[in-house]
C-alpha positions in Angstrom: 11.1 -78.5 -26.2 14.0 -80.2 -26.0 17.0 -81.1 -28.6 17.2 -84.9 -28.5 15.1 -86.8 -26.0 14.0 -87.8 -22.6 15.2 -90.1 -20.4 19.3 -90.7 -19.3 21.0 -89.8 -17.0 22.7 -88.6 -14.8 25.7 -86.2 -14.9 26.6 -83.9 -17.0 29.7 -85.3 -17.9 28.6 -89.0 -18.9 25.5 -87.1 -21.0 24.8 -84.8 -24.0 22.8 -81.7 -22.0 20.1 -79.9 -24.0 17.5 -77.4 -23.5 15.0 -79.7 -22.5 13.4 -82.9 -20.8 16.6 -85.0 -20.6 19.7 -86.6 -21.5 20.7 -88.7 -23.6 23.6 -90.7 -22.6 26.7 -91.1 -24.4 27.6 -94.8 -23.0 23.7 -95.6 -22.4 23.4 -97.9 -25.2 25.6 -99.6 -27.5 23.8 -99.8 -30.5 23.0 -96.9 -32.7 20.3 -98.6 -33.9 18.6 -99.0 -30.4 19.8 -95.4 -29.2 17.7 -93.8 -31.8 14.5 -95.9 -30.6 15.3 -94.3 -27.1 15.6 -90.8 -28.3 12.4 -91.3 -30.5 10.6 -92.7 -27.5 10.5 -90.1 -25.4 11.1 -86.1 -25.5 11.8 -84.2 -28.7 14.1 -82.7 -30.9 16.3 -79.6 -31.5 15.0 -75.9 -29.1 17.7 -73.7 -29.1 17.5 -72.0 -32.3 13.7 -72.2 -32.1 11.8 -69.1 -33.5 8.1 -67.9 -33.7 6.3 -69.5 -37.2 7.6 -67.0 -39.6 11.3 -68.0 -38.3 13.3 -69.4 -40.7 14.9 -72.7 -40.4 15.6 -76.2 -41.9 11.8 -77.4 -42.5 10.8 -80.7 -41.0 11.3 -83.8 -43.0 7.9 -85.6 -44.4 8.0 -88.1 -41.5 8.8 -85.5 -38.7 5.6 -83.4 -40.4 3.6 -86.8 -40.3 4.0 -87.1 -36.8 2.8 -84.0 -35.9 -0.8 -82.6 -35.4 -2.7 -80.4 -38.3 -4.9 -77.7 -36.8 -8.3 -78.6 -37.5 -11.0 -75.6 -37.4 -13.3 -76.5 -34.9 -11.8 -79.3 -33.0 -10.5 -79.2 -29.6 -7.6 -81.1 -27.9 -9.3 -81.1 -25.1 -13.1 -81.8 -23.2 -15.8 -79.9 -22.3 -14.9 -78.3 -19.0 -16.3 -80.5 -16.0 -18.8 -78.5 -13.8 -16.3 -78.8 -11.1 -14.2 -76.6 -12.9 -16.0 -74.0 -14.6 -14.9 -70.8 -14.0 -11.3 -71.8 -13.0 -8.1 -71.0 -15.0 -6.9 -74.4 -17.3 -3.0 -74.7 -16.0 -1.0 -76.9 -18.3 1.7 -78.6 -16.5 4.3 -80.5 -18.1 6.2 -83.1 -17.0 9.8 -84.3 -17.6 12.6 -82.1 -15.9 9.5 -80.0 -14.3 7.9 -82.5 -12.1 10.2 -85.6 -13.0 13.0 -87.0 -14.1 13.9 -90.3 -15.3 17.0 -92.1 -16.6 17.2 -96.1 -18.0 20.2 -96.3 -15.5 19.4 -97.4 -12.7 19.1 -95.0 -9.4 19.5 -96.2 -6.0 16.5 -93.6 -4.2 14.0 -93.8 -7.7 10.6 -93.2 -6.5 9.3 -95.4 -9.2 10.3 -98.1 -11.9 8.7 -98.3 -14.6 8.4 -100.9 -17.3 8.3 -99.7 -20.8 8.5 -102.4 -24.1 10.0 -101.0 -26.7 9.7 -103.1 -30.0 9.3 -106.3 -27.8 11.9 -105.7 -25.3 11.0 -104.3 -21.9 13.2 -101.7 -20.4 13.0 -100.5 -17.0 12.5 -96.4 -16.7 13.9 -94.8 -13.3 11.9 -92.1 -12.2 12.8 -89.3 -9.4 10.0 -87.0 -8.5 10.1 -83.8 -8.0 10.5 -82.6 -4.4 7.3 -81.1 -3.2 5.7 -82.3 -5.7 3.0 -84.3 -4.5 2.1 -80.9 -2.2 2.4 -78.8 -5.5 0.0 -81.5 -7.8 -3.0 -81.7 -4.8 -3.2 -78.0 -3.9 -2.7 -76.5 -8.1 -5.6 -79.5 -8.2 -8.2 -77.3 -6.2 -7.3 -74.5 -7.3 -7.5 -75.3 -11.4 -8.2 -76.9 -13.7 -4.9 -79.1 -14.4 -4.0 -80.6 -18.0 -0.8 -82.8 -18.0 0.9 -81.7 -21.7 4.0 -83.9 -22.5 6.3 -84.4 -25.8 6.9 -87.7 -24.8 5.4 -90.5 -26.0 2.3 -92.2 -23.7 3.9 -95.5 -23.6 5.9 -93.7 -21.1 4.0 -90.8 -19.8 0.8 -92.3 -19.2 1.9 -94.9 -16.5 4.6 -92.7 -14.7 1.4 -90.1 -14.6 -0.5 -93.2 -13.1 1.8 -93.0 -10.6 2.7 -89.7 -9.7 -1.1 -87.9 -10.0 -2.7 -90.3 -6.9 -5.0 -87.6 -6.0 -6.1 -87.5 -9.9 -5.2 -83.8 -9.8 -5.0 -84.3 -13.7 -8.4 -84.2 -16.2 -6.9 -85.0 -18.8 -3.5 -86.2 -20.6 -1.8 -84.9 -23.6 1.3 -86.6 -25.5 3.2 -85.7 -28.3 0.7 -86.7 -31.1 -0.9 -83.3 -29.3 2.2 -81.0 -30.2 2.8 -79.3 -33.2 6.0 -80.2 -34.9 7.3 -76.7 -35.4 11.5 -75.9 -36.4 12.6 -79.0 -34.8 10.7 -78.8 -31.8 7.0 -80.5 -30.8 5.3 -77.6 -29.4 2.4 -76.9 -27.0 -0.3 -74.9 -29.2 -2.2 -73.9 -26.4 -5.2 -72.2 -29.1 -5.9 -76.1 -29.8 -6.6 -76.9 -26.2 -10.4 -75.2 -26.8 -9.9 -73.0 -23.9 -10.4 -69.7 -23.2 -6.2 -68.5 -23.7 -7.1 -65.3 -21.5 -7.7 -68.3 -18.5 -4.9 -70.7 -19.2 -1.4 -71.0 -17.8 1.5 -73.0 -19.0 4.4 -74.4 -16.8 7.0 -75.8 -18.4 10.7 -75.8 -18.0 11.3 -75.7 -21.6 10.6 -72.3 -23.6 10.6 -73.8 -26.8 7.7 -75.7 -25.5 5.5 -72.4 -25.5 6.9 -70.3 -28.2 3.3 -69.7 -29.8 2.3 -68.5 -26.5 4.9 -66.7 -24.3 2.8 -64.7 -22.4 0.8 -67.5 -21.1 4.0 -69.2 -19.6 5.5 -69.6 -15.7 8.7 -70.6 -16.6 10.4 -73.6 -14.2 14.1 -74.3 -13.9 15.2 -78.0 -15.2 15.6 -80.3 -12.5 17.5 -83.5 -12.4 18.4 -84.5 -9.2 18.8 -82.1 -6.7 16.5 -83.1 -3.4 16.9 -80.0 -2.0 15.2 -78.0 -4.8 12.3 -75.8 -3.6 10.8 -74.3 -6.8 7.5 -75.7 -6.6 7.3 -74.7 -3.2 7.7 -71.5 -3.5 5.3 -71.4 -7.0 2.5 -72.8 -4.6 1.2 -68.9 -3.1 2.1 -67.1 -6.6 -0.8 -70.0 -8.2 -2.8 -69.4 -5.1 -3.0 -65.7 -5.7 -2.8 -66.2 -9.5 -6.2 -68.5 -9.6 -8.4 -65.8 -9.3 -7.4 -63.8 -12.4 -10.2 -63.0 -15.0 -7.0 -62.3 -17.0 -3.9 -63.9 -16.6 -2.1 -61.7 -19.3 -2.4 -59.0 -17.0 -1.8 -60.7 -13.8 1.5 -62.4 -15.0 2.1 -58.8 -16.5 2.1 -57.7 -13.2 4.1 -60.5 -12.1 6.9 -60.1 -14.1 7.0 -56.2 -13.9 10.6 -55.0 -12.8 
């Protein structure tokens, strides 16, 4: 995932860029004290010198490895598959920077404000969809069976997902406390979801969000802000012809064959 944390904005030049869901803004906030609760409440922490486990790197500190989420034999992150959805492939969408973005400044054309307390205060979070997106969420919605998966934290996830997913494309909602806090990074362990891994998909724009399970990942480029981005468009008839797979390791294989 990401080095340093979700939500600022908006150029490059007035923001610290990283690998993953978000800027954080130089001249945001004034305080140290309050920047940190920012960066802690939404995306996560250091990806580009992410390795497989094995890697070497610093090792998390005891509250960073508190945070995160043991791997319990025999538990699942995730429900029993709804009859409506046996059979289909699990895709796991993220979604800051692959179907939103959101900044605490304020933008003129946000598709949604969004209050969000943070230790008594509320803040308003500005959120731009994706374009396309709402034609990308309903038709992935037939064809799968669609997990939201997020390093953010659900104060913030959970009601900008109330407002994005109207056609309650999503069955169920994953957060940080889902991710495993791995070399700096909270990633997606897709073997705790409980699904078969042969019939699951990961879209995400971060790699670092997938690094246990590379071959399972559609890779998304970041966006920000630009309206006349047509990636999800054009992901719509690869998932379409995708969704049939009895195994996506060899369909994507195919995929991404030269």
């Amino acid at each position: 995932m990401e080095s340093s944390c979700m939500i600022t904005q908006v150029t490059r030049e007035e923001a610290l860029v990283h690998p993953k869901q978000g800027l954080v803004a130089k001249n945001s906030l004034k305080k140290p004290r309050n920047r940190s609760i920012f960066k802690a409440l939404f995306c996560c922490l250091s990806a580009q010198n992410v390795s497989r486990p094995g890697g070497s790197s610093e090792p998390p500190t005891q509250k960073e490895e508190a945070n995160s989420t043991p791997k319990i034999p025999g538990t699942s992150l995730l429900p029993e598959v709804a009859p409506k959805d046996k059979g289909k492939i699990c895709m796991v969408i993220d979604l800051d920077e692959t179907l939103v973005h959101s900044s605490f400044k304020p933008i003129s054309n946000a598709d949604f404000i969004v209050p969000v307390e943070i230790e008594g205060t509320t803040h308003q979070v500005y959120v731009l969809k994706r374009p396309y997106v709402d034609e990308f969420l309903e038709r992935m919605g037939d064809l799968y069976e669609c997990v939201l998966f997020t390093a953010s934290l659900a104060k913030y996830a959970d009601p900008v997902t109330d407002l994005l997913d109207k056609h309650g494309v999503f069955r169920s909602r994953l957060f940080r406390e889902a991710c495993v806090f791995h070399q700096g990074c909270y990633v997606k362990d897709l073997s705790r979801l409980g699904r078969d891994l042969k019939k699951t998909i990961i879209l995400d724009n971060s790699p670092a969000s997938y690094i246990f399970h590379p071959e399972n990942a559609v890779p998304v480029q970041s966006w920000f802000d630009d309206m006349g981005d047509t990636e999800l468009l054009s992901l719509i008839p690869i998932f379409e012809e995708l969704s049939d797979s009895e195994d996506i390791y060899t369909s994507l294989g195919q995929l991404r064959a030269p």
